[in-house]
N, C-alpha and C positions, 0 to 999 in steps of 0.2 A: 889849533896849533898842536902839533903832537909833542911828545917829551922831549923826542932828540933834537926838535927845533925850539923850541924852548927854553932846554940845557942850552945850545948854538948862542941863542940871543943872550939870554944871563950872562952866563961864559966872555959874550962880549963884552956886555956891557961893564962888567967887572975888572976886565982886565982894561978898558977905557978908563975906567973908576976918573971919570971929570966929575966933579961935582953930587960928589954918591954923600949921603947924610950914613951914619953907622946901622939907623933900622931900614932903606933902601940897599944895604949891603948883608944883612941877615937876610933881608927877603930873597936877593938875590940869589943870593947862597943859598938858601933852604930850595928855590925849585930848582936848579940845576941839578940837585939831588935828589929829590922826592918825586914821584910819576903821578902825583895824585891830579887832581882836577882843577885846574884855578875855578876861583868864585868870579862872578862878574866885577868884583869889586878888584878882585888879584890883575883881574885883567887888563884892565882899565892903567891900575898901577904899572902894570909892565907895559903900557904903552906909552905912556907918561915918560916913562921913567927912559924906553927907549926914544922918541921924538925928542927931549933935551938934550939927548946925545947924539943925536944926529945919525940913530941907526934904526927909524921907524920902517926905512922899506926892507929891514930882514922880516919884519912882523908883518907888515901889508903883504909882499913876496909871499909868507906860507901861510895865509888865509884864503889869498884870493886865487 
């Protein structure tokens, strides 16, 4: 997933903010601004975290 899709997903999922815990809302906010590289573990979390909110096919869309 490149940055500016990324930023797209956070972004969204932020301004959704259903059910965001306050360190799921640091996280999110930190990569919507930073270009660095998620870990498998970051990744994982941003799918999580997008699938409970009902917006996993923005992530499945710019993978596949």
């Amino acid at each position: 997933m490149t940055f500016p899709e990324r930023r797209a997903l956070a972004l969204a999922l932020l301004t959704k903010g259903e059910g965001l815990t306050r360190k799921a809302g640091q996280f999110l906010g930190q990569i919507a601004v930073d270009p660095f590289d998620l870990t498998d573990k970051q990744q994982d979390w941003l799918l999580a975290l997008s699938e409970r909110a009902g917006l996993s096919q923005m992530m499945e869309a710019d993978n596949g």
